[in-house]
C-alpha positions as CSV (number, residue, x, y, z in Angstrom):
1,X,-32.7,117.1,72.9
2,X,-34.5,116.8,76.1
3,X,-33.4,118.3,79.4
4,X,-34.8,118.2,82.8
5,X,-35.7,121.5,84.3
6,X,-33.3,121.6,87.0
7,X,-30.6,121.5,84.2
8,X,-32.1,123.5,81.8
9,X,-31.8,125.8,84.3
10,X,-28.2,125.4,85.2
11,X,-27.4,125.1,81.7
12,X,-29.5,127.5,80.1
13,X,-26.8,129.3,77.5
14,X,-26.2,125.9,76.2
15,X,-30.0,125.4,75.7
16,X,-30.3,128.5,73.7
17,X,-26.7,127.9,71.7
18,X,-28.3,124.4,71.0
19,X,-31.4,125.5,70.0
20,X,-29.7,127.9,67.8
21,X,-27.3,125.2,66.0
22,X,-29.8,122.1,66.5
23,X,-33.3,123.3,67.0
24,X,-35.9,123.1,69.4
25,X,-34.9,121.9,72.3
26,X,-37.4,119.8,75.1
27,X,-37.6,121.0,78.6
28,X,-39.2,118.2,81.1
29,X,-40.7,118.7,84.9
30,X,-40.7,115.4,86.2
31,X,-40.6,113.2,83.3
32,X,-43.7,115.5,81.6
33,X,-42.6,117.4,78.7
34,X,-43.7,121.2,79.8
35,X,-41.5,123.5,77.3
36,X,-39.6,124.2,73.9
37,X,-36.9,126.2,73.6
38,X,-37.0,127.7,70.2
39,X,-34.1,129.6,68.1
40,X,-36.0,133.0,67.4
41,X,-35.8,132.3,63.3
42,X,-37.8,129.0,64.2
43,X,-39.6,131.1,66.1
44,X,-40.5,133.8,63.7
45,X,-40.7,130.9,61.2
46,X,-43.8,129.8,63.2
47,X,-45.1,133.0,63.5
48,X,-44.5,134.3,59.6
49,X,-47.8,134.9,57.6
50,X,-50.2,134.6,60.8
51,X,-52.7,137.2,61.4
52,X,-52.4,139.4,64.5
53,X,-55.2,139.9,66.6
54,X,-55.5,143.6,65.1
55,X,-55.7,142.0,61.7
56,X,-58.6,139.0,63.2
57,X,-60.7,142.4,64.5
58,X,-60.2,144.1,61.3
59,X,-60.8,141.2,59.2
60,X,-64.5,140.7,61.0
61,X,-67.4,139.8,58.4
62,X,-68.4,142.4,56.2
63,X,-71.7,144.6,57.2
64,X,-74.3,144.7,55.3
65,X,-75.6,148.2,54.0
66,X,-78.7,147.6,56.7
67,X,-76.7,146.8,59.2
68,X,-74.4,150.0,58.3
69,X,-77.5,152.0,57.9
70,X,-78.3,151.0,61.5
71,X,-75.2,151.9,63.1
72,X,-74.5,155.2,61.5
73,X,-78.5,156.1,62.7
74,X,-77.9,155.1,66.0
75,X,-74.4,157.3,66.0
76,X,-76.6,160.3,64.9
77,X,-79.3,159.7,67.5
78,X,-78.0,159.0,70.7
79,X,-80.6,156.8,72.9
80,X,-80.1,159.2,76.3
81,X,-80.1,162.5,76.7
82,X,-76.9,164.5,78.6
83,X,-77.5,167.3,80.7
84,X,-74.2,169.1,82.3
């Protein structure tokens, strides 16, 4: 179903119930669809068996051992000197 903003907004627990029972539901500002209004098990539906953005950073390419061998030097050897 589509709904106009002004009653989406009036109506709002009946978008939600419909979502629920229906499914998504359309919300338009002047004539231009702008949101969906999503049951949250469509919702997690969507999200199941996507990567989080910990996961993308942790699943980076794989370092070589020269690259590795690089970074652990560099670790040991710090490029400026600290003084306190």
């Amino acid at each position: 179903m589509e709904w106009q903003l002004q009653d989406a907004k009036n109506q709002f627990s009946k978008v939600v119930q419909r979502a629920r029972d229906e499914g998504p539901q359309v919300v338009t500002l002047r004539g231009e669809r702008t949101a969906v209004v999503l049951s949250a098990r469509d919702y997690d539906a969507l999200r199941a068996g996507r990567p989080t953005l910990v996961d993308d950073l942790l699943g980076g390419p794989a370092w070589d051992d020269e690259l590795a061998d690089a970074v652990e030097a560099r670790a040991k050897n710090p490029s400026r000197s600290v003084t306190f």
